[in-house]
C-alpha positions as CSV (number, residue, x, y, z in Angstrom):
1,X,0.0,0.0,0.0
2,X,1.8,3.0,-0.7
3,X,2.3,5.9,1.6
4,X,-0.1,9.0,1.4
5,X,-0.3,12.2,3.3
6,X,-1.3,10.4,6.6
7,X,2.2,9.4,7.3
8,X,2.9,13.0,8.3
9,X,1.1,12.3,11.6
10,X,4.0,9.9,13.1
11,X,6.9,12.6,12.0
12,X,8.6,13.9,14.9
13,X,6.6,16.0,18.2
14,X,4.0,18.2,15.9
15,X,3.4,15.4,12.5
16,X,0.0,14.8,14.0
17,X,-0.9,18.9,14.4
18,X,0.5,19.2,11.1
19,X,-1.1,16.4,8.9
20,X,-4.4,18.3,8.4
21,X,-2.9,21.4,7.5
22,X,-0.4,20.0,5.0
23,X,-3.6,17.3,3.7
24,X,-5.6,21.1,3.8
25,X,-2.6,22.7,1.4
26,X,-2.9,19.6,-0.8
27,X,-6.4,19.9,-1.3
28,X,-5.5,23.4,-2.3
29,X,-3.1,22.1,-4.7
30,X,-5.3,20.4,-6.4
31,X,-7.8,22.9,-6.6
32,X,-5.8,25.1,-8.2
33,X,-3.9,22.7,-10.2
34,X,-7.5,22.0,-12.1
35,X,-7.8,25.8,-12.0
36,X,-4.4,26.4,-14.1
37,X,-5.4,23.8,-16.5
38,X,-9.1,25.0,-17.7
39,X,-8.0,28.8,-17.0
40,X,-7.5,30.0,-21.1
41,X,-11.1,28.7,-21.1
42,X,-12.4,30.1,-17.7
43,X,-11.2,33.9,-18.9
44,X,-9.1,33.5,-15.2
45,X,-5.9,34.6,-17.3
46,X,-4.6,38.5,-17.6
47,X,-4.3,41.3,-14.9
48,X,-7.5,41.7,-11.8
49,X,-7.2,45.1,-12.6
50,X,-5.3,45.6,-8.8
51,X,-1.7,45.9,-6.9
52,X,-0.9,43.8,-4.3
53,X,0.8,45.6,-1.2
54,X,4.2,45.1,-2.9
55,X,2.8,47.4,-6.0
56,X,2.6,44.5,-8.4
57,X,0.0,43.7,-10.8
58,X,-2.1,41.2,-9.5
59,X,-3.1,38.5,-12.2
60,X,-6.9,36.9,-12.0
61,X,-5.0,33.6,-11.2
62,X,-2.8,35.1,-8.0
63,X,-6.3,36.0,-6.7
64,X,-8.3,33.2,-7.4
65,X,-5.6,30.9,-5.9
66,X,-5.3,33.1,-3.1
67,X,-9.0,32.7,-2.4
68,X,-8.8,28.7,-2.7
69,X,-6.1,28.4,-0.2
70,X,-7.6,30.0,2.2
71,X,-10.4,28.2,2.1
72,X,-8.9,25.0,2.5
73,X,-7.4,26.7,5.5
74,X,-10.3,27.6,6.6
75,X,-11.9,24.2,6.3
76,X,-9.1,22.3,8.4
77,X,-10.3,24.1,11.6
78,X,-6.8,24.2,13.2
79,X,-5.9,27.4,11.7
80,X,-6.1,30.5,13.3
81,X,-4.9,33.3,10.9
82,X,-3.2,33.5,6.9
83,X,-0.7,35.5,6.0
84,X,-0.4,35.9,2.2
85,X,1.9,37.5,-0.3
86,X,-1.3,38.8,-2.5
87,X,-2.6,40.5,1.4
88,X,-1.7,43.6,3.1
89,X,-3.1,42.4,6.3
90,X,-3.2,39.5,8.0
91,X,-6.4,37.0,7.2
92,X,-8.3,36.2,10.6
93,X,-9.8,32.8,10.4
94,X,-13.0,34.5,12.8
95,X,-14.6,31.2,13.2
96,X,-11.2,29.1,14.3
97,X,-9.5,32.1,16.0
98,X,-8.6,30.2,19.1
99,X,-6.8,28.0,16.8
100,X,-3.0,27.6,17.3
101,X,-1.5,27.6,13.8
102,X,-0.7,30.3,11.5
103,X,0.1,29.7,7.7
104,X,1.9,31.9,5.3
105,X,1.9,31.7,1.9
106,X,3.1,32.5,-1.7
107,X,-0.4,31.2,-3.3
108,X,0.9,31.2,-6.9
109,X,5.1,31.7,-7.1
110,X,6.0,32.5,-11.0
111,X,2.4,33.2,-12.4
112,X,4.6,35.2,-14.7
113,X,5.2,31.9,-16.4
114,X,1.6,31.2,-17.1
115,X,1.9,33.1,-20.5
116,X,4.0,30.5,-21.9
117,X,2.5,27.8,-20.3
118,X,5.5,27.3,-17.4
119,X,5.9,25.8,-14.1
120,X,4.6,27.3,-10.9
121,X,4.1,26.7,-7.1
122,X,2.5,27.4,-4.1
123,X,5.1,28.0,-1.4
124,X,4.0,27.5,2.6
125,X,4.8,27.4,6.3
126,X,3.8,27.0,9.3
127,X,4.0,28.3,13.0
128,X,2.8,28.7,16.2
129,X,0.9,31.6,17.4
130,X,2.8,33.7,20.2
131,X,-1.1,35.6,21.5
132,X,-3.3,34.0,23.7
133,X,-5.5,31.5,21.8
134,X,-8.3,33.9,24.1
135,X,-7.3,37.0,22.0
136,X,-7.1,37.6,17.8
137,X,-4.5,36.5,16.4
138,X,-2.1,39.6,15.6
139,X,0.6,40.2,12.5
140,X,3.4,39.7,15.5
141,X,2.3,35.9,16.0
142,X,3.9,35.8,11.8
143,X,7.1,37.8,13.0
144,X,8.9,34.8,14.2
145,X,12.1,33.2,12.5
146,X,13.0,30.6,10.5
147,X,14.2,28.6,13.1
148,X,10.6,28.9,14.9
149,X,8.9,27.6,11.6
150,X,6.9,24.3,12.5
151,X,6.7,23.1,9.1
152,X,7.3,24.4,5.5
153,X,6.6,23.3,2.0
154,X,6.0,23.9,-1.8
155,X,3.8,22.6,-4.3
156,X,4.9,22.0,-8.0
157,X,2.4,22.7,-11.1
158,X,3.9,20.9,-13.2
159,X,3.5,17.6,-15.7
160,X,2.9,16.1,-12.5
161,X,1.6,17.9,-9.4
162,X,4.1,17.3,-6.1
163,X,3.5,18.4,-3.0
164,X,6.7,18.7,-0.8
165,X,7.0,19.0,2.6
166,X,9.0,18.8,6.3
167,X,7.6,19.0,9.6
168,X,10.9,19.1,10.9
169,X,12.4,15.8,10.4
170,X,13.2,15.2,6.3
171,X,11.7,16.4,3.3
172,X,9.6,14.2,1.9
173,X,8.2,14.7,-1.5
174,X,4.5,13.5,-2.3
175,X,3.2,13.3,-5.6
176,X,-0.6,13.5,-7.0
177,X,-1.8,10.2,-8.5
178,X,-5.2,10.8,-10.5
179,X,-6.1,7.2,-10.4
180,X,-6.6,7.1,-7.0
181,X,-6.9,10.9,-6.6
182,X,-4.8,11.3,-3.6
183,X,-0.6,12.0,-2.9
184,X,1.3,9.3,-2.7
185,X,4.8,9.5,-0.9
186,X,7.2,9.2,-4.4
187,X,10.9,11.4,-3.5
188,X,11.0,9.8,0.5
189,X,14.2,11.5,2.5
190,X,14.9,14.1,-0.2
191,X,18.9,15.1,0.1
192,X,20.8,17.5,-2.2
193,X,23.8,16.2,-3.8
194,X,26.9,17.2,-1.9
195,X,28.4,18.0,-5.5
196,X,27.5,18.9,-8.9
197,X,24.2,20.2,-10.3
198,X,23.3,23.4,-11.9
199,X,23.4,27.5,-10.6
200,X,20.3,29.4,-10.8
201,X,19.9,32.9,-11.6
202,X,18.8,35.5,-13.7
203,X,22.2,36.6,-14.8
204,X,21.1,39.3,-16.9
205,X,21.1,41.5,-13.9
206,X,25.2,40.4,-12.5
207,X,26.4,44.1,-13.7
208,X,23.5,45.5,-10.7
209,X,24.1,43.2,-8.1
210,X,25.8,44.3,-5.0
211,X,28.6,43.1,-2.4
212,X,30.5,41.9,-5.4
213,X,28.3,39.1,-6.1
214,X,28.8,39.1,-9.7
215,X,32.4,39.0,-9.7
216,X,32.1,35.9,-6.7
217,X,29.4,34.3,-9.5
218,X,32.2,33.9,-12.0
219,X,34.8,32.7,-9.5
220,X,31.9,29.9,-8.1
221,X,31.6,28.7,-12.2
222,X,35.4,28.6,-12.7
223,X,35.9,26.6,-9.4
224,X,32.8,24.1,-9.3
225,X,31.7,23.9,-13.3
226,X,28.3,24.0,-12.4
227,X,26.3,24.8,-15.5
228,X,23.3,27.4,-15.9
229,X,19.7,26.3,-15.5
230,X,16.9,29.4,-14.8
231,X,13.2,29.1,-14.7
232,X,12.0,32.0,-13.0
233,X,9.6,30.1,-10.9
234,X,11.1,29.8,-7.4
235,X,9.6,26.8,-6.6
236,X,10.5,24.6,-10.0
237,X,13.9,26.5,-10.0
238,X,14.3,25.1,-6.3
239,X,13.1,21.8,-7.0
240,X,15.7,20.9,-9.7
241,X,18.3,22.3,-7.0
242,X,17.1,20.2,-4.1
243,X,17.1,17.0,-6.6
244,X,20.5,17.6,-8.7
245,X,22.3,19.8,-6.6
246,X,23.7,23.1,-6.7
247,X,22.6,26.6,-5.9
248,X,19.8,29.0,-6.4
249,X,20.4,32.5,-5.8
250,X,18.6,36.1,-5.7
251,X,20.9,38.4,-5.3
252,X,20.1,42.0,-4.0
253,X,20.5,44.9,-7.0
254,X,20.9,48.3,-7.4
255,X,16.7,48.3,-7.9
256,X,16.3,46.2,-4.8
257,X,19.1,47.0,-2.7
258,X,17.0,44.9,0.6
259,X,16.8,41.7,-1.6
260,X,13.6,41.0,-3.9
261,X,12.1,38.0,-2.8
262,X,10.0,37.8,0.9
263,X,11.7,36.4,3.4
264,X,8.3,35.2,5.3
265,X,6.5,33.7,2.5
266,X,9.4,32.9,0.1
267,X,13.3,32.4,1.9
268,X,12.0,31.2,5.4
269,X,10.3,28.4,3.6
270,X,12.2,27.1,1.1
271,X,15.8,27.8,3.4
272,X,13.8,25.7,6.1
273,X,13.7,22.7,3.3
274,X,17.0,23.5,1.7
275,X,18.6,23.2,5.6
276,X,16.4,20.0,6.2
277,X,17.7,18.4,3.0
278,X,21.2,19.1,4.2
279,X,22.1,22.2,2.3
280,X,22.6,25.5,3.5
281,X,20.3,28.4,3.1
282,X,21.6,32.5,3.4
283,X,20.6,35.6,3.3
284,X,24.8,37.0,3.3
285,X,27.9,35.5,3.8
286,X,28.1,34.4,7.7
287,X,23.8,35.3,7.9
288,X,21.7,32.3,7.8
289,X,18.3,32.7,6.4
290,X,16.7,31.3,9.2
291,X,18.4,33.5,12.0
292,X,16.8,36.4,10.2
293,X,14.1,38.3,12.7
294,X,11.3,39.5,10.5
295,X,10.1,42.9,11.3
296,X,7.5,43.0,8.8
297,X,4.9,41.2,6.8
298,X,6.4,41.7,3.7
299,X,9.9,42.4,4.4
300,X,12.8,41.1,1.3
301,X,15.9,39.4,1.4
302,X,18.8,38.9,-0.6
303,X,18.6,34.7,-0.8
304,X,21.6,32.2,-1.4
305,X,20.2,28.5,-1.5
306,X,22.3,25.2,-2.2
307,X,24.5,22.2,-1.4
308,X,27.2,23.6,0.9
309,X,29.9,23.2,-1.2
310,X,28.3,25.5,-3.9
311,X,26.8,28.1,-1.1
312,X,30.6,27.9,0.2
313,X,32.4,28.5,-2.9
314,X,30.2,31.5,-3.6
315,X,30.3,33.0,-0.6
316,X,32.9,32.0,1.1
């Protein structure tokens, strides 16, 4: 009998507390997997006509994914509040407020892609609410480090859909089978190869990047002979990393001299997998991702994700 999502409740101290949230963000998967494929004929493509708090378009996709995940939140009854990229505020769950859990997510990473048909994700974590399950949950219970994140994960749009996931012991990767219409457990004890493997970057941008990165880029390729592989979609550009090694990067530019991508709903996430599947995941040489204290909802990073040889040759 193959393993499904339910195996999550034996992982480590909080598996069980965590099983119907992660089975709650695979129902959301799926949802919005079926969503992706009908959307050219469900007019769900193109710009909502909004901004979202970081002064982005928002597509008709971001939203309506957006609106599925919480809903499956919502419908797992153990969580308490969602914090989302495509929100200003944090999203009350009113009827589960006394709940413990908070979630925070990226509903729809690279919807960029969509217009040529590419890969995207749904990137996740969780934690632990600091308030009183007596009060509302407030925008401080989110403000807590990676190394306070209960459980994080990602999943894959892809030719297949994967869900994959860590409560704090592996990273485990899951993958949709239609036939039975549930996940099955397909990538168990994922690792990143200690060697070898690709870099990942958009290296159009080396000439803005600052603290020297781009001149450290060339020294990394001369020393490790990693070649070049660049999606755009953080979670299928970290997926290929976790499974053939190497490092992803985003480095901060003369546009974005505090780092583009959000460290809450983006780098706390996938540097919590990356570190679980023995890589190494920073913000700056000597500054792990996960010692970073958020002091905001939306707050960006510089990230550095890989094996440690390939972080280490980069950064030194």
């Amino acid at each position: 009998m193959p393993a499904t999502l339910n195996r999550i409740a034996k992982e480590g101290v909080n598996g069980s507390a965590m099983m119907p949230i992660i089975q709650g963000v695979g129902r959301a998967g799926i949802e919005i997997s079926a969503l992706l494929r009908g959307a050219v004929f469900r007019d769900a493509l193109g710009v909502a006509g909004s901004e979202n708090i970081q002064g982005e378009q928002q597509q008709k996709i971001d939203v309506l994914s957006d609106d599925i995940f919480l809903d499956e939140m919502r419908s797992t009854g153990y969580v308490c509040a969602v914090g989302s990229e495509e929100q200003e505020e944090l999203l009350v769950i009113d009827e589960y407020a006394d709940a413990d859990w908070l979630v925070l997510v990226d509903p729809l990473d690279g919807s960029s892609n969509l217009d040529i048909d590419g890969p995207v994700g749904t990137i996740f974590s969780v934690v632990k609410r600091k308030t009183a399950n007596s009060e509302s949950p407030h925008v401080s219970d989110t403000l807590q480090s990676g190394r306070e994140v209960v459980a994080a994960g990602y999943v894959l749009y892809g030719p297949s859909l994967m869900l994959v996931c860590s409560v704090g012991e592996g990273v485990h990767g899951y993958t949709f089978n239609p036939a039975v219409a549930r996940f099955e457990l397909s990538h168990p004890d994922m690792r990143i190869p200690t060697s070898g493997g690709y870099y990942s970057v958009n290296e159009a941008n080396a000439d803005k990047w600052l603290d020297g990165v781009g001149d450290k880029l060339e020294s990394m390729k001369s020393t490790t002979g990693l070649g070049m592989r660049y999606v755009g979609s953080m979670v299928a550009d970290m997926h290929r990393t976790l499974l053939k090694g190497g490092i992803f990067l985003y480095p901060a530019d003369e546009k974005n001299r505090s780092g583009k991508l959000r460290l809450l709903y983006e780098a706390i996430p996938m540097g919590f997998l990356m570190e679980k599947a023995g890589g190494k995941a920073y913000m700056s040489a000597g500054v792990a991702v996960l010692d970073v204290e958020p002091n905001d909802l939306h707050q960006r990073v510089p990230v550095y994700l890989g094996s440690a040889s390939a972080t280490d040759s980069l950064l030194g």
